[in-house]
C-alpha positions in Angstrom: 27.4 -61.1 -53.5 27.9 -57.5 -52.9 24.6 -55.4 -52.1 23.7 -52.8 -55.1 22.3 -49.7 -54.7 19.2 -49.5 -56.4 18.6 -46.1 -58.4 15.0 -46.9 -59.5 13.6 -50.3 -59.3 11.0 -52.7 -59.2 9.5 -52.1 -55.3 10.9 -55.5 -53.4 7.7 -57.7 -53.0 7.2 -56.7 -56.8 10.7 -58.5 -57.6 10.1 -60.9 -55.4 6.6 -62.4 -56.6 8.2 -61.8 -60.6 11.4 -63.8 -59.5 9.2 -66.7 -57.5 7.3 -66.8 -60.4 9.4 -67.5 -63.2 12.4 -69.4 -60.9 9.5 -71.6 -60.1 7.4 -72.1 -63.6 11.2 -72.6 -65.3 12.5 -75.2 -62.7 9.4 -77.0 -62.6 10.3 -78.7 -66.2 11.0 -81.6 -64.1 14.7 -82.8 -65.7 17.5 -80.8 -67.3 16.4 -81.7 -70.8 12.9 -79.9 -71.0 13.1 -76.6 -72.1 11.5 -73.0 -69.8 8.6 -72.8 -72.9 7.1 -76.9 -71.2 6.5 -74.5 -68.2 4.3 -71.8 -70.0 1.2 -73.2 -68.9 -1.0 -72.2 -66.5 -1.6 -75.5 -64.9 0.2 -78.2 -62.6 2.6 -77.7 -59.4 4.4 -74.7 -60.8 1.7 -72.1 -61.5 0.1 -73.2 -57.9 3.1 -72.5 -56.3 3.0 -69.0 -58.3 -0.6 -68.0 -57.3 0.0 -69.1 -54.2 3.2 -66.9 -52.9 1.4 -63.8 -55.2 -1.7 -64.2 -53.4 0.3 -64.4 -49.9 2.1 -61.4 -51.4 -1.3 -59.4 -51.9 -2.4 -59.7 -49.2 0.8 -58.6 -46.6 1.0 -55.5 -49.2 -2.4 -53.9 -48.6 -4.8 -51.9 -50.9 -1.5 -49.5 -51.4 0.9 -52.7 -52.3 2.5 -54.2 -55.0 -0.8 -55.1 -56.9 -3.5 -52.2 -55.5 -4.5 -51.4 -59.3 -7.3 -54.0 -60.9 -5.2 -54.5 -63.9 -1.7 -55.3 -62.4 -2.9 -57.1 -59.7 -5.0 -59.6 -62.1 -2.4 -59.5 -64.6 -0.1 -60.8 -62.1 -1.9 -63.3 -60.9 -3.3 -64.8 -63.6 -2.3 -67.1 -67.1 -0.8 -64.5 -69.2 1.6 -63.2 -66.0 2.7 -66.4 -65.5 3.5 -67.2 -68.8 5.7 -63.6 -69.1 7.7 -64.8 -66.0 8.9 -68.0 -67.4 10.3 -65.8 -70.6 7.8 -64.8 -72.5 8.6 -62.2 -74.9 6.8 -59.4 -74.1 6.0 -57.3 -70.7 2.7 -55.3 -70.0 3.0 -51.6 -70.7 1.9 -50.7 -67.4 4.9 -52.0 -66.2 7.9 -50.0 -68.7 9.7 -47.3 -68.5 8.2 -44.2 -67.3 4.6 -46.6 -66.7 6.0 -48.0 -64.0 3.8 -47.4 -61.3 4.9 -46.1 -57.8 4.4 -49.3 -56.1 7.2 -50.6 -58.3 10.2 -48.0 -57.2 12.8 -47.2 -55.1 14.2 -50.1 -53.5 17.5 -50.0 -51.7 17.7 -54.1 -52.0 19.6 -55.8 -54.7 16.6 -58.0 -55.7 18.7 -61.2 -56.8 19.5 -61.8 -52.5 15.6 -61.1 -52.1 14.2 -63.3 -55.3 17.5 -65.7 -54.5 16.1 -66.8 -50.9 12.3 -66.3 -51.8 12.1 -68.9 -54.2 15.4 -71.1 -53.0 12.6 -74.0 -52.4 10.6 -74.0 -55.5 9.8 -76.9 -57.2 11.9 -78.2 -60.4 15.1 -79.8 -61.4 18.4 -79.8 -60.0 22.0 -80.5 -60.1 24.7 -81.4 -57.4 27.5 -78.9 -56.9 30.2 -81.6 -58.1 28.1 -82.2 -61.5 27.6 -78.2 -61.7 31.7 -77.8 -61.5 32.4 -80.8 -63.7 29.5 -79.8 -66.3 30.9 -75.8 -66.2 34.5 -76.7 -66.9 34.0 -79.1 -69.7 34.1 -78.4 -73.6 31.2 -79.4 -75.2 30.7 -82.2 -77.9 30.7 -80.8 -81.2 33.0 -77.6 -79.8 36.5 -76.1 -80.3 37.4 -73.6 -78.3 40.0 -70.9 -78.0 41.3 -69.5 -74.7 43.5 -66.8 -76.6 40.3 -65.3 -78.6 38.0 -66.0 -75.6 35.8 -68.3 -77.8 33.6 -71.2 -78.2 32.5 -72.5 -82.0 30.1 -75.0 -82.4 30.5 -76.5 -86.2 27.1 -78.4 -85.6 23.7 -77.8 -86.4 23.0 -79.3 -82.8 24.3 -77.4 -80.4 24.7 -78.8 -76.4 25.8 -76.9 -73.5 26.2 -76.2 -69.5 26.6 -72.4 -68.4 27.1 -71.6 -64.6 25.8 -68.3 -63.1 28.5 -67.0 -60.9 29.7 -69.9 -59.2 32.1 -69.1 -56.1 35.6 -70.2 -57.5 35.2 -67.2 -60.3 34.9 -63.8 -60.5 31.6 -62.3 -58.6 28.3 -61.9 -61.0 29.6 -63.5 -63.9 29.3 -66.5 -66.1 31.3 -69.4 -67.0 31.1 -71.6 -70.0 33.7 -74.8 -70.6 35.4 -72.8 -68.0 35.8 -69.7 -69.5 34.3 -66.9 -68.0 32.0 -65.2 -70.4 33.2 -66.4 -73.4 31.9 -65.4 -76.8 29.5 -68.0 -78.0 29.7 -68.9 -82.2 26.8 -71.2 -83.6 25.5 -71.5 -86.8 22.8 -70.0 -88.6 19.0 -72.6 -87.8 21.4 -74.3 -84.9 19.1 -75.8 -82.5 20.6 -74.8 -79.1 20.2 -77.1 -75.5 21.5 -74.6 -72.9 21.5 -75.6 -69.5 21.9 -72.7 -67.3 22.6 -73.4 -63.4 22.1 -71.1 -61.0 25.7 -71.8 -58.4 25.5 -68.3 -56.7 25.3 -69.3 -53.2 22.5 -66.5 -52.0 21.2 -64.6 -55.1 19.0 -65.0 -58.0 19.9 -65.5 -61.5 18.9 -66.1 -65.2 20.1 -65.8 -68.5 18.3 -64.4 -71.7 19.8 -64.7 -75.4 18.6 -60.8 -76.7 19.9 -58.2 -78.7 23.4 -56.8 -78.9 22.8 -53.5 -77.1 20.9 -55.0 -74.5 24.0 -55.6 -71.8 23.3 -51.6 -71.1 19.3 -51.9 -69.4 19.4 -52.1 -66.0 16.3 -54.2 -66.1 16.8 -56.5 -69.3 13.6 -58.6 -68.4 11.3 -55.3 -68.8 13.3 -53.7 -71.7 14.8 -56.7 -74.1 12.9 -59.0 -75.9 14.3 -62.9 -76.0 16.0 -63.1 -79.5 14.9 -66.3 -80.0 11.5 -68.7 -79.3 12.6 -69.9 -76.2 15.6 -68.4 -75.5 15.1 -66.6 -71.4 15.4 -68.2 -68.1 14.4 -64.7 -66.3 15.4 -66.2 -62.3 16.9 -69.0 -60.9 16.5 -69.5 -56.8 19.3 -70.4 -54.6 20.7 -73.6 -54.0 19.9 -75.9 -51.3 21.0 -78.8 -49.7 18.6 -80.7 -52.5 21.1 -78.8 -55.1 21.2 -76.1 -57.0 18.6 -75.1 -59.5 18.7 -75.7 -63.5 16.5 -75.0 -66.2 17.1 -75.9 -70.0 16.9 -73.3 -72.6 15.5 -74.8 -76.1 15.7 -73.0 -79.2 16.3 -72.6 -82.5 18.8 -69.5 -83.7 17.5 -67.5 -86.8 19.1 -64.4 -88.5 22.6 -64.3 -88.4 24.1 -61.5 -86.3 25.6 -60.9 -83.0 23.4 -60.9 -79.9 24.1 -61.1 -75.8 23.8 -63.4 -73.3 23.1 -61.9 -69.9 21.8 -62.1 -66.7 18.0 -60.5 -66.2 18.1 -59.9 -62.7 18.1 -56.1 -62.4 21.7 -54.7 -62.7 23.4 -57.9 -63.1 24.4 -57.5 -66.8 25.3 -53.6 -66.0 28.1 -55.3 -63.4 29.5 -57.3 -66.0 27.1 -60.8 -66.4 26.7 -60.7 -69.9 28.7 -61.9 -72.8 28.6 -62.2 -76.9 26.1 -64.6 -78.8 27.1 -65.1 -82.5 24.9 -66.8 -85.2 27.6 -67.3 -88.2 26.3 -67.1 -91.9 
């Protein structure tokens, strides 16, 4: 991964307690079939783990760190913190746009290496790097697809598929899908949707989000762009391991017809490129 140069940003133990966090509540469904929304509460290994490297994270940043204000720092920690992480829908509004306190600027880092190796240990499924390249290159049941138009359809109402985040035999930061790299996705209208998304970068963070259309252009999608759908955001994804590399399940059901993205929510991933077209058909 190349390094990016970070104009304004969340400050790096901020990213890196927000990536730990939701890497570690969304892997910690426990088997490729459970969706991010099982993780959302605050109970069992997952939201331990969270408190846990927040509190370490506290407490190496001093009265002047990462969570010196009352109501970050206990927003942060607790329930309703957590919960956001994993993909909930909305973030505080201490945390957006012009909000966003000191403590949470100017880094110089690209935050998926520093979230990416943070969090490469965290509890929660995984997949071999064979079954990640077989699972990637594969059509799905149910799917036609056309390599001259760029695009999958799925005629079903049940709608199953595998998307790798920027696995090394592609092009950097990008996605690939039935191995095309970030092909438009077509489903129909109240199509419930299994997305497995597998993180196979080999040293940074990422996540994908299902929002909408004019997203792609935030540099921080997971601050700015509500999920489009119930269930629809895996905000981080750690790196892999020797005990494989880390999956989570999106679950949801697709509403309105329209076109939305796909992208990655690491900050300035979907401005390089990691984002693609999401199409509910009539």
């Amino acid at each position: 991964m190349k390094r990016t140069r970070l104009a304004m940003a969340i400050g790096t133990a901020a990213i890196a307690a927000a990536g730990l966090g939701a890497a570690t509540a969304i892997t910690a469904c426990g088997s490729g079939s459970q969706a991010p929304v099982a993780a959302t509460t605050s109970s069992g290994s997952a939201y331990s783990y969270y408190r846990s490297m927040m509190g370490r994270l506290y407490s190496a940043s001093g009265s002047s760190g990462m969570m010196s204000g009352t109501s970050s720092r206990g927003w942060m920690m607790g329930g309703t913190g957590y919960r956001w992480m994993v993909g909930g829908l909305d973030a505080p509004a201490w945390m957006r746009g012009s909000a966003l306190p000191a403590y949470m600027m100017g880094s110089s880092r690209d935050p998926g290496k520093i979230m990416g190796a943070l969090y490469a240990s965290a509890p929660g499924a995984r997949v071999s790097a064979s079954e990640a390249a077989r699972s990637g290159s594969q059509v799905p049941a149910g799917a036609t697809v056309s390599r001259a138009q760029h695009r999958i359809t799925f005629s079903g109402t049940s709608v199953r598929l595998t998307v790798l985040a920027s696995p090394a035999s592609g092009p950097d930061e990008t996605f690939r899908i039935a191995g095309m790299v970030n092909p438009t996705i077509v489903v129909k209208a109240h199509a419930h949707v299994s997305m497995q998304v597998v993180n196979a970068d080999p040293d940074t963070a990422h996540g994908l989000v299902i929002t909408a259309s004019g997203a792609g252009s935030s540099w921080m999608p997971m601050l700015t762009a509500r999920p489009a759908f119930p269930g629809s955001a895996a905000w981080f994804l750690g790196n892999p391991t020797s005990a494989g590399m880390h999956a989570a399940t999106l679950s949801f059901t697709v509403g309105t017809p329209g076109t939305y993205r796909y992208l990655c929510p690491v900050p300035g991933h979907a401005q390089k490129g990691m984002t693609g077209t999401f199409t509910v058909s009539g």
